[in-house]
N, C-alpha and C positions, 0 to 999 in steps of 0.2 A: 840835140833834138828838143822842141820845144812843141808844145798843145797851140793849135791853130782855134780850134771849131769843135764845139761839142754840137751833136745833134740829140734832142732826144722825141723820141716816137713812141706815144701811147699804142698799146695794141690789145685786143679780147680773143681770145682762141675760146674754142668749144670746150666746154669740162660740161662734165657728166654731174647730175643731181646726187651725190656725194653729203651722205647727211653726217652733225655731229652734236654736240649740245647746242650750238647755237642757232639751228634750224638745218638747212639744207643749199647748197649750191646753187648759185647763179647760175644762167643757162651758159656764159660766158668767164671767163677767170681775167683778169688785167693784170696786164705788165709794164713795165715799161724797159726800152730797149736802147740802150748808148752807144754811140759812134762817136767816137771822139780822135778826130783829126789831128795828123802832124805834119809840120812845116818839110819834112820826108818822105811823106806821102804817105807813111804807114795810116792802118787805123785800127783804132782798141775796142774791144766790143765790152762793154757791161749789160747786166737785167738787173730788176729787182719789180719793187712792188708797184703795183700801173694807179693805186689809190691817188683821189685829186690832191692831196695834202701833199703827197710824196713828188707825185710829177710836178704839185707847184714849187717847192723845195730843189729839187733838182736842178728845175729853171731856172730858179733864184742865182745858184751857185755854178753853173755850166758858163756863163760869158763872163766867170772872174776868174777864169783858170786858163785865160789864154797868155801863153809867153813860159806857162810854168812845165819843167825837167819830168816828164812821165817818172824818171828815176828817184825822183825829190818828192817821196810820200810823206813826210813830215811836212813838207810844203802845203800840199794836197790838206792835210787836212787842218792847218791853221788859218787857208783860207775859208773851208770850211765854216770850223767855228766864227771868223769875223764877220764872215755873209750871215748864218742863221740864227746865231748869238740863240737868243734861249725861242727853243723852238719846237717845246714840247707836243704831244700829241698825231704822231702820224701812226703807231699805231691803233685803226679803224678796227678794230675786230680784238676778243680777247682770248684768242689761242694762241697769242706768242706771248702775253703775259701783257703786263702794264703798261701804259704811256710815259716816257721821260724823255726829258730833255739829252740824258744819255743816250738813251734808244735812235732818237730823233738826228743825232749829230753821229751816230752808228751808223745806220740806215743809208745816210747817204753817201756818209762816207766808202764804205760796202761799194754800192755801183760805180763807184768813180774810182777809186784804189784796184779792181775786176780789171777795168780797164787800161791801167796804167801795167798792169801785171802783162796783159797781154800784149800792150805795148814795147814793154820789155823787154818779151820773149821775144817777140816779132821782130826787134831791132839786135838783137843777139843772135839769132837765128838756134835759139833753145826750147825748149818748151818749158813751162809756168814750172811743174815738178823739183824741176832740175833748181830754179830760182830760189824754191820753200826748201831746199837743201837736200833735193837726188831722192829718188824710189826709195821707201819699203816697201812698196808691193807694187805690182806689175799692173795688178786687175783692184779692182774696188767691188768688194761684195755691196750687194744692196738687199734689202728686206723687199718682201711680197707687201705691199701696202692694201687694206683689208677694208672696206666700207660698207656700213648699212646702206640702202638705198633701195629708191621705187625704181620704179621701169623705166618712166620719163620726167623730162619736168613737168613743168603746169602747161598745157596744151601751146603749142606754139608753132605754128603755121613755117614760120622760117625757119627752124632749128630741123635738124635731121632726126630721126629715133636714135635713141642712143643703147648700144649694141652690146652692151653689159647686161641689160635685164634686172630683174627685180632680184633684191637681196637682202630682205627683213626678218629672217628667220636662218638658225642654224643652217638647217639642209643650203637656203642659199649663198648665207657664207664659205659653208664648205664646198658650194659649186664654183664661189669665186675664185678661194683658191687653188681649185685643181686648173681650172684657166691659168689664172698666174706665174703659176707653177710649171703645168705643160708649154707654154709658150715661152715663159722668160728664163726658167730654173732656177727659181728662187730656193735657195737654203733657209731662210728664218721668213715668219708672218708676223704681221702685229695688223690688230686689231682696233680701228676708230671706233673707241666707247662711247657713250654718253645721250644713247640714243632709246634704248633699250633698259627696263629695272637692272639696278645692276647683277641679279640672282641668273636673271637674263643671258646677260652679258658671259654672266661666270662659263654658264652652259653652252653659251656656243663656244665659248673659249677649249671647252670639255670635247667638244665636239671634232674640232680639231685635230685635238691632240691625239683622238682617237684616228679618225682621217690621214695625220700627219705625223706620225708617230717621233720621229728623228727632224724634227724644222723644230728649232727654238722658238717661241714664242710672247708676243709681245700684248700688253691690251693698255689701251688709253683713252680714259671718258673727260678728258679734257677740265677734270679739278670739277667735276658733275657730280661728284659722294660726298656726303657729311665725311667725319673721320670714322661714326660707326659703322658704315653703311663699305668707305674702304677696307676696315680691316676684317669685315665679316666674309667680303670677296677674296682679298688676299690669302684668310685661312680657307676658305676654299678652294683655290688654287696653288696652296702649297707643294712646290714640289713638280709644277706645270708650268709655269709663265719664267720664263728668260729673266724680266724686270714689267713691274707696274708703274705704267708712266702717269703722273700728276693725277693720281685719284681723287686727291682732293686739295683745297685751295691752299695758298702760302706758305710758308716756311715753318711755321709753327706746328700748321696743320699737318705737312706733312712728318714734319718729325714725330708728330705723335702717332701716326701711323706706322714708322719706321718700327718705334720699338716694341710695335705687337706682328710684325707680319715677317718671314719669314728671306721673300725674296727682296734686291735689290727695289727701290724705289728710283726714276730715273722722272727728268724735269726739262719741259723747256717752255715754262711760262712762271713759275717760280724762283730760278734764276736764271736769267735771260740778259745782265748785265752784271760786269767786274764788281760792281759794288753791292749782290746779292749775293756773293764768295762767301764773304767771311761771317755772315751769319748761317747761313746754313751750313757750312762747314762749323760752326763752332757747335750746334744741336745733328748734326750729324741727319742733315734733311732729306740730304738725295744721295745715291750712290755710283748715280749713272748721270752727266749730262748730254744733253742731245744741242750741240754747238749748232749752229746758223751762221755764216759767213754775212749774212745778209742783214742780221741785226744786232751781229758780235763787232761789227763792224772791219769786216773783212779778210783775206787770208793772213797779213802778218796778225791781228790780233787773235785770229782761231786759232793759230798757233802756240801763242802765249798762254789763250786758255789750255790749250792740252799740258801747259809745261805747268802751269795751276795743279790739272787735276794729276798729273802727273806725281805730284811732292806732296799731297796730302789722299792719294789711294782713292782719286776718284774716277769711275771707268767713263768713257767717253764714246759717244754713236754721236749720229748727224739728223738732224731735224729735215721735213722737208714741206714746201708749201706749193702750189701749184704754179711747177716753174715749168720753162720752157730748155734749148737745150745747151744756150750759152751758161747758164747757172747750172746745167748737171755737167758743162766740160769743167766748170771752176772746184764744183765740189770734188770730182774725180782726183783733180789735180790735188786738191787741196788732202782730201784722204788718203791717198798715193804717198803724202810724203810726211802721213804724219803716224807715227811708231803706235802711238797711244791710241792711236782711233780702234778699239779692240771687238768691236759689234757692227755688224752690221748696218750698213746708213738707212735711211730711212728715203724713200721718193714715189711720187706723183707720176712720173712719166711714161709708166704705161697705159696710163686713161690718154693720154696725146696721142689728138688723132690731127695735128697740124704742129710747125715748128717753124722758127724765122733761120735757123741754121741748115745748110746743104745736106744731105743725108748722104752717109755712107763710114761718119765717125764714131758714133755713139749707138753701143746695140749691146745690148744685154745678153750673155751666152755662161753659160750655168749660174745667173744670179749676179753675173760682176764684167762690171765694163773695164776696161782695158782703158790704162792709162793714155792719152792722145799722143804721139810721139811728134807732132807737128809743132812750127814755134809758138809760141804765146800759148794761150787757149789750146790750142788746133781746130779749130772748127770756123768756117767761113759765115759769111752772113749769106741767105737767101733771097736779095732785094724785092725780088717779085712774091715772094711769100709777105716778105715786111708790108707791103704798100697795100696786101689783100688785108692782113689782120687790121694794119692801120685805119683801112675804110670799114672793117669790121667793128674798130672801135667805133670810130664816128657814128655807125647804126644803131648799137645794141641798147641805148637807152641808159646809160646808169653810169656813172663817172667814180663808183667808190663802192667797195666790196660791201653786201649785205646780207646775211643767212639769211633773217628775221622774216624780213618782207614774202620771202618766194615761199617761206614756210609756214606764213599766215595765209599765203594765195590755199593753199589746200587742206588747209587744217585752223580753222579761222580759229580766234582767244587762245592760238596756243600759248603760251605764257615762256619767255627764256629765261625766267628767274633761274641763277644756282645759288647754290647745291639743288640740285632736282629731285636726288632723296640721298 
């Protein structure tokens, strides 16, 4: 079997005004979405990030992989590296951490290896699980995913009202999660910090816990706290919070947090590549990482990473960014058959009020989706979905993810400097 035709299609679905340190959500979120053709007829579905750097990259690398073994992932990714040789910088935003050349050659690799996985399966007649080497679990817990936010965006004639509501204060927090919760059944919350003073933050954290007495709990201000400003929070939540995710910047930083606060410290902007291991493991930075297939550079190496954190006692959860439902079938797969994933994953996708995949595979029932039993992925593509978001991209104005902008539209000189205190 051999790669005929890569297609890839830019696409914006509806996300909801979702605030965090860096301002607030686009009325739209990008993706980008791959088909990638075989001389068999099969076809392998990838996502990843719809940013213009990424889909120009993508492009780059998509019409040099025709002729090559879906099963030939060291293939896969040596083309790769010859196409994009040093090609740092995709990512646009800083809540996965830094820009690298590692990242960069991760990333894409990510969507194109998604794909061949599914090819895989497809041509096997197995599902992806089975490939990462057979079930430990059947269903995949997920976390209640928790955000400040206004009511709407910044007025917008074409956008729909968006049917979350306003939620800038405890009480609204804790209205989001009993939504959350009543609709999905979520076991565990975490909280997007970085919006709110962190004493703020602490309190509705408090808030919760009162509310939700038995859900683990999670709060992350996005590396938005000095280091005293972390450990002043963490001593008050002593004894509350599941793990404190990236309270504050770097490796250094966080380790000096580490050894005044109590709970785990967990990260996925401060090690976010193989070669951020070994120093934070040598100052004992993080306790928790929150892997990403998408910038780990995809499921054989999230595996590697688990077998990392695995031999030096580090716990492992899954990051989540606003994905659509080919990325929640891979992560599924990908948690399903990894021992070490011992927390609950982290996702987006109950703000999704649109998807490019058929519905009827992926639903959330006490908190935890159900491994796909179909080959590859299991989940189809929705062509007439695809072509609506397609021409959605082409509408929405904006080619590259931006807080800043939509959160100066209604808050003018707000300033995104961090640490913010």
């Amino acid at each position: 079997m051999k790669l005929t035709e890569v297609v890839i299609t830019p696409i914006a679905m509806k996300d909801p005004p979702l605030r965090n340190i860096q301002g607030v959500h686009q009325p739209y979120a990008l993706r980008s979405i791959l088909q990638v053709h075989t001389d068999e007829g099969l076809t392998g579905l990838g996502e990843t990030y719809g940013d213009l750097a990424i889909l120009t990259a993508l492009r780059g690398v998509g019409p040099r992989l025709a002729g090559l073994d879906p099963f030939d992932l060291n293939g896969l990714e040596r083309i790769i590296r010859e196409t994009l040789g040093s090609a740092a910088g995709l990512a646009t935003h800083g809540l996965v951490g830094e820009a690298s050349d590692e990242k960069t050659l991760a990333t894409v690799l990510s969507a194109f290896e998604v794909a061949c996985w599914d090819l895989q399966g497809k041509a096997l007649g197995r599902p992806v699980v089975e490939l990462l080497g057979g079930k430990v679990r059947d269903r995949v817990p997920y976390s209640g995913y928790l955000f400040f936010k206004p009511a709407t965006h910044t007025p917008d004639p074409g956008y729909p009202a968006d049917a979350w509501g306003e939620a800038m204060d405890a009480e609204g927090i804790v209205a989001q999660a009993r939504r959350m919760v009543g609709s999905h059944g979520f076991k565990s919350l975490k909280l997007k910090g970085g919006v709110l003073p962190p004493q703020d933050e602490a309190d509705v954290i408090l808030a919760l816990r009162d509310a939700f007495p038995d859900h683990p709990l999670r709060l992350d201000p996005n590396a938005g706290w000095t280091v005293a400003s972390s450990v002043a929070v963490g001593k008050k939540l002593e004894g509350v919070l599941e793990y404190l995710e990236d309270p504050t910047a770097g490796i250094e930083g966080m380790a000096e947090v580490a050894r005044q606060v109590s709970m785990p410290l967990a990260t996925n902007m401060c090690v976010t590549a193989f070669s951020h291991l070994p120093p934070a493991v040598r100052v004992d930075a993080v306790q928790v990482v929150l892997s990403d297939h998408h910038f780990w550079g995809g499921l054989r190496r999230s595996r590697e990473l688990a077998a990392i954190c695995r031999t030096w006692g580090i716990g492992l959860s899954m990051h989540s960014n606003s994905h659509l439902g080919i990325s929640l079938a891979a992560m599924t797969h990908l948690a399903g058959a990894t021992p070490e994933l011992t927390y609950d994953c982290d996702t987006h996708y109950p703000y999704l009020v649109e998807d490019v995949v058929q519905a009827g595979v992926l639903e959330f029932i006490d908190g935890a989706v159900a491994v796909p039993d179909g080959p590859g992925l299991g989940v189809e593509l929705d062509l007439d979905s695809l072509g609506r978001l397609a021409e959605q991209y082409e509408k929405c104005g904006f080619d590259t993810r931006d807080d800043i902008t939509p959160m100066l539209a209604v808050q003018p000189g707000w300033d995104p400097v961090t640490p913010r205190w």
